[in-house]
C-alpha positions in Angstrom: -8.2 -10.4 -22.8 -7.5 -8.1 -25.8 -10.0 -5.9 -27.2 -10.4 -3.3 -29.9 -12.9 -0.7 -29.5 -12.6 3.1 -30.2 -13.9 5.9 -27.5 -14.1 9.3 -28.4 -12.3 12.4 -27.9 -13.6 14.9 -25.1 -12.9 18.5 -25.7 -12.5 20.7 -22.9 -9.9 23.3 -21.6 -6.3 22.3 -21.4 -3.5 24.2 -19.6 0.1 24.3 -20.9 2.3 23.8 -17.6 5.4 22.8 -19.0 5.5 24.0 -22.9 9.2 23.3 -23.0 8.8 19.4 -22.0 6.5 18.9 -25.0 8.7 18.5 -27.4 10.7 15.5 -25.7 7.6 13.4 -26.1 7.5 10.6 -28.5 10.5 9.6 -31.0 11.9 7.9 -34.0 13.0 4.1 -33.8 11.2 1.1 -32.2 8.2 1.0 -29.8 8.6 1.8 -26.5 5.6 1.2 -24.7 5.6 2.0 -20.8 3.0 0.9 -18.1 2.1 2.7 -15.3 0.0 2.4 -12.2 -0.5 3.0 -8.5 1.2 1.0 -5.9 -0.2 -2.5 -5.6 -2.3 -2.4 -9.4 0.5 -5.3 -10.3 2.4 -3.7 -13.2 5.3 -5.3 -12.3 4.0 -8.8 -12.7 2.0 -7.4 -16.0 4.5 -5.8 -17.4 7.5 -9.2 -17.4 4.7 -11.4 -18.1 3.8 -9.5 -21.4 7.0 -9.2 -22.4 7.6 -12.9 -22.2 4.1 -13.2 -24.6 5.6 -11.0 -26.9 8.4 -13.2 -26.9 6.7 -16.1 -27.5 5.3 -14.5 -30.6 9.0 -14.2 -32.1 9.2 -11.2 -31.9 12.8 -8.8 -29.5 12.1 -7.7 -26.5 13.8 -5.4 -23.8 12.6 -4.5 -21.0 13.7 -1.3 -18.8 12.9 -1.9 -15.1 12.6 1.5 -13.1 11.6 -0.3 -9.9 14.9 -1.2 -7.5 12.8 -2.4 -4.9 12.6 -6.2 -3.5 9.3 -6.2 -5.6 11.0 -5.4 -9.0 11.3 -7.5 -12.0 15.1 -8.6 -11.4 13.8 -9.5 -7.8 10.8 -11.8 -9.1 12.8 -13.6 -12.1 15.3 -14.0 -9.6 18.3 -12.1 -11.6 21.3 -11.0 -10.4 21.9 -7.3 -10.7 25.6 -6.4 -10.3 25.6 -3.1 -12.1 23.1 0.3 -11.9 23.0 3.2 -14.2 25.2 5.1 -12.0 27.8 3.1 -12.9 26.8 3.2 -16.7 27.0 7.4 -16.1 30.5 7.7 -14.8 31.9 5.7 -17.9 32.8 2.4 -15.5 30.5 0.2 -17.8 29.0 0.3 -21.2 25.3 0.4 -21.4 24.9 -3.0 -22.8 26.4 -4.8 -19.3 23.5 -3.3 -17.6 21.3 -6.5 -19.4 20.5 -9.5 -18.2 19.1 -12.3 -19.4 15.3 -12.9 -18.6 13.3 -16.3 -19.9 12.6 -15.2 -23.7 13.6 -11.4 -23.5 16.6 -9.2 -22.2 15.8 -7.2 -19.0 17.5 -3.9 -17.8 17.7 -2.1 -14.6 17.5 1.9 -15.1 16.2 4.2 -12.6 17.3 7.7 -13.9 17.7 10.0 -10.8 16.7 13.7 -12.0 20.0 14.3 -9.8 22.4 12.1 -11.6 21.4 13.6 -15.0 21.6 17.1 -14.2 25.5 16.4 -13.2 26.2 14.3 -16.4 29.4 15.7 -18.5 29.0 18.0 -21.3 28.1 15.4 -24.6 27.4 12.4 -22.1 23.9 12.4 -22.4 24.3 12.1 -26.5 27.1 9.0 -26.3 24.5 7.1 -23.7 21.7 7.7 -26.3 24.3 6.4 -29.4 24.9 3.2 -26.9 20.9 2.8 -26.7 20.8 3.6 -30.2 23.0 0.2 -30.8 21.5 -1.7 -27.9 17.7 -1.5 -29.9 19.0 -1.9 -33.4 18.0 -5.8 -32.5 15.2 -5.0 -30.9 11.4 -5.2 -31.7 9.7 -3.7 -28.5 10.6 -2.0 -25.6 8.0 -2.4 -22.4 9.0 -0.4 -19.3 7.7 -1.3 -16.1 7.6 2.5 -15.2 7.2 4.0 -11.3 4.0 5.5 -10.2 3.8 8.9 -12.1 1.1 10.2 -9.8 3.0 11.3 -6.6 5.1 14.3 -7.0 8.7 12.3 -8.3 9.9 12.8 -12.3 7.5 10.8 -14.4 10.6 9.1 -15.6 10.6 6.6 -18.6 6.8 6.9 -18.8 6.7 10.1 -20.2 9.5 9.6 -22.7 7.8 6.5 -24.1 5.5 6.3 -27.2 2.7 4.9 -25.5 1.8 4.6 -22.1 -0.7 1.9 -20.7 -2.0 3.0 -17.1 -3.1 -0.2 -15.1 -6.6 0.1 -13.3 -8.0 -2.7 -10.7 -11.1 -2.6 -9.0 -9.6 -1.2 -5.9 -10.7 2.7 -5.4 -7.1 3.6 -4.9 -6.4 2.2 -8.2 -9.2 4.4 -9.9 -8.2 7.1 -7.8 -4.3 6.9 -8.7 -5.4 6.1 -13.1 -6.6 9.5 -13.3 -3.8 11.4 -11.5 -1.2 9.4 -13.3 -3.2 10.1 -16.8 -4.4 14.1 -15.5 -0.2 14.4 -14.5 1.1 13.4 -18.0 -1.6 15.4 -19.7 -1.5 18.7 -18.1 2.4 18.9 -17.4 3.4 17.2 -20.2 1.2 17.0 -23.0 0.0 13.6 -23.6 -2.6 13.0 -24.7 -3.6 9.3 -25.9 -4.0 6.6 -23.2 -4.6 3.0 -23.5 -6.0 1.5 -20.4 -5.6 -2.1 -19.4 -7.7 -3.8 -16.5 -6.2 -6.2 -14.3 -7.4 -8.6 -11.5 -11.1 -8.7 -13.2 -13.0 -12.0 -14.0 -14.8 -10.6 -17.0 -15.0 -8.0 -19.9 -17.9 -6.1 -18.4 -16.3 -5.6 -15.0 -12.9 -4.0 -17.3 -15.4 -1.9 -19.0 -17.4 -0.7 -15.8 -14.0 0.3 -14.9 -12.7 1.6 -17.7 -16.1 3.6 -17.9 -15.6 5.2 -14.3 -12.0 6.3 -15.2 -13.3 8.0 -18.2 -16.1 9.5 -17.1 -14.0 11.6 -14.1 -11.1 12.4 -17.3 -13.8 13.5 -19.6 -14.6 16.1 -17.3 -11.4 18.2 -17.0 -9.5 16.9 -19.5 -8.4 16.5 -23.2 -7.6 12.9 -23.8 -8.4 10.2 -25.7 -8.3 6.7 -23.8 -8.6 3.4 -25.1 -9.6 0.5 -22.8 -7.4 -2.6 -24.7 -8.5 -5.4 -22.6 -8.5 -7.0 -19.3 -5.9 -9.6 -17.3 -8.3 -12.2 -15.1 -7.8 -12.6 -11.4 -5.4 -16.1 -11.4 -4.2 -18.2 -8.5 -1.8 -19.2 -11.5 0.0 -16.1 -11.9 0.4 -15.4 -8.3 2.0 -19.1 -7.9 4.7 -18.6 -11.2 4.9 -15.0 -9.4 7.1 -17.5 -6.5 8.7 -19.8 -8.4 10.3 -17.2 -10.6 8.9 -17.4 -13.7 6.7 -15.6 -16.5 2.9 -18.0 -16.1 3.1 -18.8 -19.8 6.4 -20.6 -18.8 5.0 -22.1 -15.4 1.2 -22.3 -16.8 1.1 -22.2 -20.5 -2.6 -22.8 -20.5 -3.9 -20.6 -17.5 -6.3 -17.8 -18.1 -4.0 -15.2 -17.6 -1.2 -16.9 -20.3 -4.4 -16.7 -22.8 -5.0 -13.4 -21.6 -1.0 -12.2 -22.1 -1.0 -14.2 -25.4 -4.1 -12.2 -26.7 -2.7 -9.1 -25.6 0.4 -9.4 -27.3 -1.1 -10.4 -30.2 -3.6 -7.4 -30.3 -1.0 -5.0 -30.2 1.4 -6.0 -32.8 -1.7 -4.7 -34.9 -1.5 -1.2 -33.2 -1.1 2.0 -35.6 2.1 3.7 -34.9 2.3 7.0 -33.8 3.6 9.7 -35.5 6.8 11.1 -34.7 9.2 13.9 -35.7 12.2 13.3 -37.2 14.2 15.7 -34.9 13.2 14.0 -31.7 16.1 11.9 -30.3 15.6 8.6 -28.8 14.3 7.4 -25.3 16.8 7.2 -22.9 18.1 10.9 -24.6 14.7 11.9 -24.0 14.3 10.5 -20.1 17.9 12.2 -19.5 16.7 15.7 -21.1 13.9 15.4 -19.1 15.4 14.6 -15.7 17.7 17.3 -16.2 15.1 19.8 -17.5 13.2 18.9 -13.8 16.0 19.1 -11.7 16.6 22.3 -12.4 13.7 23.5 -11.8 14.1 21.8 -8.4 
């Protein structure tokens, strides 16, 4: 369920590990918002259902899927992937044949290996982000279900995004991997506003009690603001349209968790933008800059 409710900002010592990524956070254009999470907090399933909410709202949606495991969100919709990023990188597709067509929004596979970007061709990285540019002009939102950004692999798409939402369950784990993910992005790479959304919860003060343990550990060591924007019930109902394929508002238009998506998406069509300099390229030039900038430090 959506909330709005402002915490405050905790000073305290920050220490600039990677100056020379800074810069490649945020950008001009629509609003790519990424959620992240340890393994098992259900991004995946939060991520496809919100995007079909959104949809429902009338309002563009892509959706960049990192994961190209059996779990991703190809898998559960049940796409058919015939194409990966590799093959977008060596010129034997365009960009836009990477999409594919999910119930209400457009889906895309794109795992950007720090590997494959540091061997692009001189200029390539600037004609992929003029086909991305093209691809978004039609486009309202982008949501990326983004890998786990706590381990020691490239953050990926998460850091290049405007916003990231970082996924907490009740699970310890969960708690455990929230504040690497958000203590990762912050002293490496200079973010430093996080919304936090609570999943698998059966009511608002269990999402705060959460959301108050997460900040509490982060207010400690680190410099960020975090904002808890609501909570996504526990649901037999989105576990059974999990199977059969499909986004729960389409399986279960009245289930808890289809109010719960509906209210979300609503809530954040209301969110202030952030600001952004005008000399920042776009998000996929962005992730490539930064997967490049990594791997050679690898």
């Amino acid at each position: 369920m959506a909330m709005d409710r402002l915490n405050n900002l905790v000073p305290t010592v920050h220490n600039d590990q990677a100056a020379s990524l800074r810069r490649l956070v945020g950008g001009p254009g629509g609003r790519a918002i990424a959620l992240s999470g340890g393994s098992g907090t259900g991004v995946t399933t939060l991520t496809l259902n919100l995007a079909a909410a959104i949809a429902a709202a009338d309002q563009r949606v892509l959706l960049l899927d990192e994961d190209d495991s059996r779990h991703s969100a190809v898998n559960r919709l049940q796409l058919r992937q015939r194409f990966a990023f590799e093959h977008v990188a060596g010129r034997e597709i365009r960009l836009d044949e990477l999409l594919l067509a999910a119930p209400g929004f457009d889906l895309m596979p794109i795992k950007l290996p720090s590997a494959l970007a540091s061997h692009l061709p001189p200029g390539r990285a600037g004609q992929l982000a003029d086909e991305y540019d093209s691809l978004i002009a039609r486009i309202d939102w982008v949501l990326v279900d983004a890998r786990p950004v706590s381990d020691d692999s490239a953050p990926g798409l998460a850091l290049s995004a405007d916003e990231v939402i970082v996924v907490i369950t009740p699970s310890g784990e969960s708690i455990t991997a929230a504040y690497a993910t958000i203590k990762r992005l912050h002293t490496e790479y200079g973010r430093r506003d996080f919304r936090l959304l609570a999943n698998r919860v059966r009511t608002l003060d269990t999402a705060m009690a959460l959301f108050k343990r997460v900040k509490e550990v982060a207010g400690r060591y680190l410099d960020v603001k975090m904002k808890l924007v609501g909570f996504v019930p526990e649901d037999e109902q989105l576990a059974r349209a999990d199977k059969l394929g499909q986004p729960v508002a389409h399986a279960f238009p009245h289930s808890e968790a289809s109010v719960a998506f509906a209210q979300l998406a609503s809530a954040m069509r209301r969110w202030p933008r952030q600001p952004h300099s005008t000399d920042r390229e776009n998000l996929l030039y962005r992730a490539l800059d930064v997967c490049r900038r990594l791997g050679a430090r690898s």
